[in-house]
N, C-alpha and C positions, 0 to 999 in steps of 0.2 A: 309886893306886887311889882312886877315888869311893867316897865312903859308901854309894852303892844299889847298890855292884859287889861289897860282902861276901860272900863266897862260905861263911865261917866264924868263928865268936865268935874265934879265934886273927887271921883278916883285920882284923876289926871293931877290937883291941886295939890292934892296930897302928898304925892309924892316929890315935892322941892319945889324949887325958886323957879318959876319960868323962865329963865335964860339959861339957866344949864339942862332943861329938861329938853327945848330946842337943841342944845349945841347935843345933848347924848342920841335924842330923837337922830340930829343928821348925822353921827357917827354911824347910827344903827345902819342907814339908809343909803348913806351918801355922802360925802361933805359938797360935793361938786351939783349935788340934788337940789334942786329951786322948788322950797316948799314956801306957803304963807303961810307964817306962824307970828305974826304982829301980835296977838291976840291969843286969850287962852283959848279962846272958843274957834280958833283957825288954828292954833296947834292939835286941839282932841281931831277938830275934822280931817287934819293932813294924816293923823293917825288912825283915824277912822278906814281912809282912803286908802293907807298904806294896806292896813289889813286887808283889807276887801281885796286888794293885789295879788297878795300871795296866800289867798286860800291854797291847805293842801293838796296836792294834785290828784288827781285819778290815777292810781298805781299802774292800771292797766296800760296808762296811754305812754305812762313819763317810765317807768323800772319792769325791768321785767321779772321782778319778785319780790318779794317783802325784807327780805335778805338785803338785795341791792337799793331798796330805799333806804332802809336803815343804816349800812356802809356809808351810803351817800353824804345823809344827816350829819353819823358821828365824822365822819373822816372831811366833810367841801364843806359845810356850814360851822357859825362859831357863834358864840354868846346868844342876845335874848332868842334869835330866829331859830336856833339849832336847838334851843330848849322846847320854844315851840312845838316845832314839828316831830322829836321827840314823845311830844306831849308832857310835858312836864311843867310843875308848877310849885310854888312855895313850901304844897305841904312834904312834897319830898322830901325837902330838906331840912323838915323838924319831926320825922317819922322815919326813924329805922329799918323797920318791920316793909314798910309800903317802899322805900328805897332800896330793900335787898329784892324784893319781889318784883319791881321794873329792873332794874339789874339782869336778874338769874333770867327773865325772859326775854331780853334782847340779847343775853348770851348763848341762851339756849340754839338760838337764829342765827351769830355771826359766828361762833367759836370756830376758830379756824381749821381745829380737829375735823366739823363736820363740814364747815362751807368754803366750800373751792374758790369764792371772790377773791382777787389779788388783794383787794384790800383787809382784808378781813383781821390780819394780826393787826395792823396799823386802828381799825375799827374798839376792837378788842381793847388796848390800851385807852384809847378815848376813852371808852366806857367805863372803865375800872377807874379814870382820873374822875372824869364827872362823878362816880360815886361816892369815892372820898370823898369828895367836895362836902358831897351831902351831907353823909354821915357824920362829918369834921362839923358841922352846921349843927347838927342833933342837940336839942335841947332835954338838957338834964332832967 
């Protein structure tokens, strides 16, 4: 589980020492970001808070195509956020089958073959890295 995937202070614990969960939290975020994290229960809520920030956006308003949000993702965003918005989560990366099937359908969309985005080869490569990643993950 991702630090932005806490679903509960019990989730949140879980996953490590409360002072490196703060120091990764203001990696994620900020270093320069003033969060209250004294507390477990002021770190889930600064993450609480956090999420509620950057829900998804409305495609219509922020890209002008499903193409250009997804470029956007792979190519300006990095680690837990760009998994996020991707939509991706654990099981990808202990499922083959469900990892080539997000794959082959954000390629289908950015393959530079069909989409004229400047970024789209540069997109492309991200995509095929994060895959590896996964399938390198795959549990025997």
């Amino acid at each position: 589980m991702y630090i932005l995937e806490v679903k509960s202070l019990e989730d949140l614990k879980s996953l490590g020492k409360h002072r490196e969960l703060v120091a990764r939290f203001k990696e994620l975020i900020g270093k320069n970001t003033k969060v209250n994290t004294k507390s477990w229960q002021n770190l889930y809520e600064s993450i609480c808070d956090y999420n509620d920030s950057i829900k998804k956006p409305d495609i219509d308003q922020y890209f002008v195509s499903k193409e250009a949000e997804v470029i956007f993702y792979l190519v300006e965003l990095s680690g837990e956020i760009r998994l996020k918005m991707l939509g991706l989560t654990k099981s990808y990366y202990s499922n083959k089958n469900k990892a080539t099937k997000w794959r082959n359908s954000i390629l289908k969309l950015i393959h530079p073959d069909k989409c004229l985005y400047q970024k789209a080869s540069e997109a492309t490569i991200k995509l095929n890295s994060i895959y590896k990643e996964m399938i390198g993950n795959e549990k025997q």
